[in-house]
DRENTORMI-370388 format. One record per residue (C-alpha): x, y, z. Coordinates in steps of 0.25 Angstrom, whole numbers, plus 5000, padded with zeros to 4 digits. Layout:
<pt u="X" v="Y" w="Z"/>
...
This chain:
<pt u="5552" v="5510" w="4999"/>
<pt u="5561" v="5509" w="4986"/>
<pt u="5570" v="5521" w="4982"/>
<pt u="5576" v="5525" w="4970"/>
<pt u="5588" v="5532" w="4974"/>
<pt u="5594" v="5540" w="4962"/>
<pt u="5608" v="5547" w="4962"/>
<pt u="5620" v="5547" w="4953"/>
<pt u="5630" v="5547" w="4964"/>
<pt u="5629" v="5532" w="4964"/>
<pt u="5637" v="5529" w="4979"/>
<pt u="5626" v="5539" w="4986"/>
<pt u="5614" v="5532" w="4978"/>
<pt u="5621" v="5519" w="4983"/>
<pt u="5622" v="5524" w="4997"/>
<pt u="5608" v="5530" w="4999"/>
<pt u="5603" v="5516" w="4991"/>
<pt u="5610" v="5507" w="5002"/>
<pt u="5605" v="5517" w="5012"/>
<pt u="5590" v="5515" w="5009"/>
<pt u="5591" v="5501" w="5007"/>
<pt u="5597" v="5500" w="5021"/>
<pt u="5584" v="5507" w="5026"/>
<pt u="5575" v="5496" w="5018"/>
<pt u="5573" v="5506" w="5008"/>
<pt u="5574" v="5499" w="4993"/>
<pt u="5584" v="5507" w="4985"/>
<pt u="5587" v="5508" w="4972"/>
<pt u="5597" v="5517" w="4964"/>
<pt u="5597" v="5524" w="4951"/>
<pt u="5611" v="5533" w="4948"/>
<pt u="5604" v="5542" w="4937"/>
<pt u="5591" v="5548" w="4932"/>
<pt u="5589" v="5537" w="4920"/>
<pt u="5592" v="5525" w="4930"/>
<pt u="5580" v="5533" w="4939"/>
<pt u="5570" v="5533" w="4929"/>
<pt u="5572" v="5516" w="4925"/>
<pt u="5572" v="5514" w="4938"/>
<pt u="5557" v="5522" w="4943"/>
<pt u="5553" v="5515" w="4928"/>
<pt u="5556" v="5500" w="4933"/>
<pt u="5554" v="5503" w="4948"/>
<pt u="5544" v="5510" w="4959"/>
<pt u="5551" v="5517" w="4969"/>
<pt u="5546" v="5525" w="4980"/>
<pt u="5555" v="5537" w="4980"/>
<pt u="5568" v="5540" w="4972"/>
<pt u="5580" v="5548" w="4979"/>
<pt u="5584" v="5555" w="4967"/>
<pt u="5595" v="5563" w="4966"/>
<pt u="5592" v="5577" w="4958"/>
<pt u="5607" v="5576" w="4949"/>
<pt u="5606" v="5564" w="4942"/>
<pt u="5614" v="5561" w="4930"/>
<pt u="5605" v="5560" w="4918"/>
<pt u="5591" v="5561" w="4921"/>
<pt u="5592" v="5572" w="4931"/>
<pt u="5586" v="5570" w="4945"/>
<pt u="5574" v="5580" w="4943"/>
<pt u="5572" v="5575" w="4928"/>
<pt u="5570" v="5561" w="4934"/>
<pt u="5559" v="5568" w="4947"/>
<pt u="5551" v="5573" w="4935"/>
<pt u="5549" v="5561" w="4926"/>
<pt u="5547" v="5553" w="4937"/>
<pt u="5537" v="5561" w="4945"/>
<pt u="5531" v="5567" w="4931"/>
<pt u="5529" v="5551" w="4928"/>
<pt u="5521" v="5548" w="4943"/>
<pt u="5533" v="5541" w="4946"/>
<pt u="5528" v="5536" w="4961"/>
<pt u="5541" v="5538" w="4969"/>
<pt u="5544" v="5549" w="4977"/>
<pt u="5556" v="5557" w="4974"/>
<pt u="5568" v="5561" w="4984"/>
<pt u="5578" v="5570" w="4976"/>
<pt u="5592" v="5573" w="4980"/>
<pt u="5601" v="5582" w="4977"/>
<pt u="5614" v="5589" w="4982"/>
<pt u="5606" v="5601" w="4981"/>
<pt u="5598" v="5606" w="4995"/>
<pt u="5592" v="5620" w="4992"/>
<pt u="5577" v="5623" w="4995"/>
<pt u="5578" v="5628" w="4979"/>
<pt u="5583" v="5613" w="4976"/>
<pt u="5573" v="5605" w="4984"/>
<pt u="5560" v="5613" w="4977"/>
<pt u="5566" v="5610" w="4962"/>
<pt u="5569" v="5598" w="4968"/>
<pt u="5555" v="5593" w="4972"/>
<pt u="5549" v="5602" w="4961"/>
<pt u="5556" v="5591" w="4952"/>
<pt u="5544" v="5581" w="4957"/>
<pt u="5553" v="5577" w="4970"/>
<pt u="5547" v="5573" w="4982"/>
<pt u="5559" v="5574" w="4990"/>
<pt u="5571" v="5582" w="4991"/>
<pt u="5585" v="5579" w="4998"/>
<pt u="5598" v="5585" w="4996"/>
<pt u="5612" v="5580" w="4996"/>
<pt u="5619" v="5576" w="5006"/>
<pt u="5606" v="5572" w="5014"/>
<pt u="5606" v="5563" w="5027"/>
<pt u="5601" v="5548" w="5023"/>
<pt u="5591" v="5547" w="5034"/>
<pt u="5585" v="5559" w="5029"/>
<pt u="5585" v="5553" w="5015"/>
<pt u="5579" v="5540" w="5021"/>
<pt u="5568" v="5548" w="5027"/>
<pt u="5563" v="5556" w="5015"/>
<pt u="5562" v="5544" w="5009"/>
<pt u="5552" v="5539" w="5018"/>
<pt u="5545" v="5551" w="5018"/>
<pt u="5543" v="5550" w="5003"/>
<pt u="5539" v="5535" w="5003"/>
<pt u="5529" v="5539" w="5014"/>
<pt u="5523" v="5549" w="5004"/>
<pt u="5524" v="5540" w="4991"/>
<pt u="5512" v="5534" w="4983"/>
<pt u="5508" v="5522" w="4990"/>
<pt u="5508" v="5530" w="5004"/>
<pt u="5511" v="5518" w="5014"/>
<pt u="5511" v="5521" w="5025"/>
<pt u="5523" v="5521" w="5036"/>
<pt u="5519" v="5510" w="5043"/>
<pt u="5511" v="5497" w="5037"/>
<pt u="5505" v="5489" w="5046"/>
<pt u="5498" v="5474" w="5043"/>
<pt u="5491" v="5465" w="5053"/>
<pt u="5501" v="5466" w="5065"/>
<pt u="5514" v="5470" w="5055"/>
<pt u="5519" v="5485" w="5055"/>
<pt u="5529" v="5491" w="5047"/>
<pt u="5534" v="5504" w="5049"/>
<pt u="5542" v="5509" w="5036"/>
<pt u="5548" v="5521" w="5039"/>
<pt u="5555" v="5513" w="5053"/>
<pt u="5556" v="5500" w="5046"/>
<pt u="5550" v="5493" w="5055"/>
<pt u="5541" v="5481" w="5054"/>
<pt u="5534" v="5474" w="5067"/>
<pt u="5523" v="5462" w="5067"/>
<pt u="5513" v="5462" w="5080"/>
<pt u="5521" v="5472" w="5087"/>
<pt u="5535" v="5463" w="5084"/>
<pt u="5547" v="5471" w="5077"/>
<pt u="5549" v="5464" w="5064"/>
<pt u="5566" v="5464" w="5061"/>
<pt u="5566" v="5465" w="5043"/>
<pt u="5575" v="5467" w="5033"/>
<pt u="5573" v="5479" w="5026"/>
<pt u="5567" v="5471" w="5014"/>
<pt u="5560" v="5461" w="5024"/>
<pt u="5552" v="5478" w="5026"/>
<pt u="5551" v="5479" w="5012"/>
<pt u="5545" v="5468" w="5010"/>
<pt u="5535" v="5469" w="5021"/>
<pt u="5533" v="5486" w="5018"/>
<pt u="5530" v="5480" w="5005"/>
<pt u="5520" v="5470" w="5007"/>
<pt u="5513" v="5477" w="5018"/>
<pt u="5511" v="5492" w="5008"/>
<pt u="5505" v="5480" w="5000"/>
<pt u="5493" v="5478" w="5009"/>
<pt u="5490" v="5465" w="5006"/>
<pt u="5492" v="5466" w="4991"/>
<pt u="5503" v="5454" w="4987"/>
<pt u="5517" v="5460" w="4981"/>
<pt u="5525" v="5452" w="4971"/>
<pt u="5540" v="5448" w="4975"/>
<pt u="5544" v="5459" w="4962"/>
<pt u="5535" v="5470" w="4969"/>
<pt u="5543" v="5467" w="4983"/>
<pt u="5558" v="5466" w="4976"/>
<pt u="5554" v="5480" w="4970"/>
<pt u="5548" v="5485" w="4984"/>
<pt u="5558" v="5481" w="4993"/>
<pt u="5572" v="5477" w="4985"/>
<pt u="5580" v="5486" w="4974"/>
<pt u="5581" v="5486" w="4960"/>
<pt u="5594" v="5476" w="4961"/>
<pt u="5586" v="5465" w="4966"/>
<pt u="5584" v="5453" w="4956"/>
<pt u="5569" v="5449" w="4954"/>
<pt u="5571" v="5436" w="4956"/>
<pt u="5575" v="5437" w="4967"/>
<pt u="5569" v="5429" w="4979"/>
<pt u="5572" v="5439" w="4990"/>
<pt u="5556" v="5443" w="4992"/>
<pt u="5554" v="5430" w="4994"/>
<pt u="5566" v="5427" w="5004"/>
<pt u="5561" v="5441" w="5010"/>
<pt u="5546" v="5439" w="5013"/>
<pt u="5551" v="5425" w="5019"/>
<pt u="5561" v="5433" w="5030"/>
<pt u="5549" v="5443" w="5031"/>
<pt u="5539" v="5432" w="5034"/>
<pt u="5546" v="5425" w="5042"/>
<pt u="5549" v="5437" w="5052"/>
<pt u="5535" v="5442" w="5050"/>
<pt u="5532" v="5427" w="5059"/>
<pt u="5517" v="5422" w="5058"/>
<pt u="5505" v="5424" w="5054"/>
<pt u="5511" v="5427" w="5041"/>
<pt u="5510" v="5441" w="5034"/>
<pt u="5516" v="5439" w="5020"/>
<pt u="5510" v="5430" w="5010"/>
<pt u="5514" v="5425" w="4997"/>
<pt u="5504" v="5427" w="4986"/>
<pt u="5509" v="5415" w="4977"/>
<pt u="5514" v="5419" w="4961"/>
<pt u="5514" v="5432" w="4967"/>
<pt u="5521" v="5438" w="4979"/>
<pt u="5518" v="5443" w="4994"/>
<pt u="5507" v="5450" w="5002"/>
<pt u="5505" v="5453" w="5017"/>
């Protein structure tokens, strides 16, 4: 899953961004509504946590472009406002998703995945490819009945590759998937990454490289 987390208070968009990423969640972070809108331009992301009082481009202008446009994410607003009258302007915006301020981080966590569940490529919460289960909401991966012990990108990479289904995926499609926006795209950590997740796949070997191109399962 990759997140857009957008809100002006920069130490609590830095704090939830560093919480997701320690769920395996990719994470990126836009401070305003402007910096929103490059961002979904350059980027695909599943949902957007976005916070209703930007600076700016306010948070509802920003839910109206992006859902008037067929903007694919799903939207989780925030706000420090909690009243039923809030969450129906709220979601009348075009939000999928309503939070208020201060909200418990494993609830956040879980409305995420709730959201992802219900976003347009509908994958489903476990993947499963000749003998290798993966169970996204858990994160947990096994081979043959064998608990498999990954990074969070080593998941990524493999959630990735397995919503795939066969089709190969370029190492640029995998660094957006599984990395954040500050990740250089030259760099070579896909390919030091699918050689961990090989390696502690074992044999027969899952992953191959399609050459001048990328990976498939």
């Amino acid at each position: 899953m990759r997140v857009l987390v957008v809100e002006d208070e920069e130490e609590l968009a830095g704090m939830i961004a560093a919480g997701l990423r320690s769920s395996g969640i990719v994470a990126d972070v836009a401070l305003d509504g402007g910096q929103a809108m490059e961002m979904t331009a350059a980027a695909d992301y599943d949902v957007l946590v976005l916070d209703r009082d930007l600076p700016g481009i306010h948070g509802d202008a920003v839910c109206r472009m992006l859902t008037g446009a067929g903007y694919p994410a799903r939207i989780l607003m925030l706000t420090a406002a909690g009243s039923l009258r809030d969450l129906v302007d709220g979601l009348g915006k075009g939000a999928d998703d309503y939070l208020a301020k201060p909200f418990s981080y494993v609830e956040l966590v879980a409305r995420l995945q709730a959201l992802a569940r219900r976003g347009p490529s509908g994958t489903p919460a476990v993947l499963e490819h000749q003998g290798l289960r993966l169970d996204t909401l858990r994160r947990i991966a096994e081979r043959d009945g064998s608990l498999l012990w990954l990074t969070p990108k080593e998941f990524g990479v493999l959630e990735a590759l397995m919503t795939a289904d066969g089709a190969p995926l370029r190492p640029a499609d995998l660094l957006e998937m599984v990395w954040d926006c500050h990740t250089p795209p030259e760099s070579t950590t896909v390919k030091v990454t699918v050689h961990q997740l090989r390696r502690k796949l074992g044999p027969p070997p899952l992953i191959t490289t399609v050459p001048g191109f990328g990976y498939r399962l």
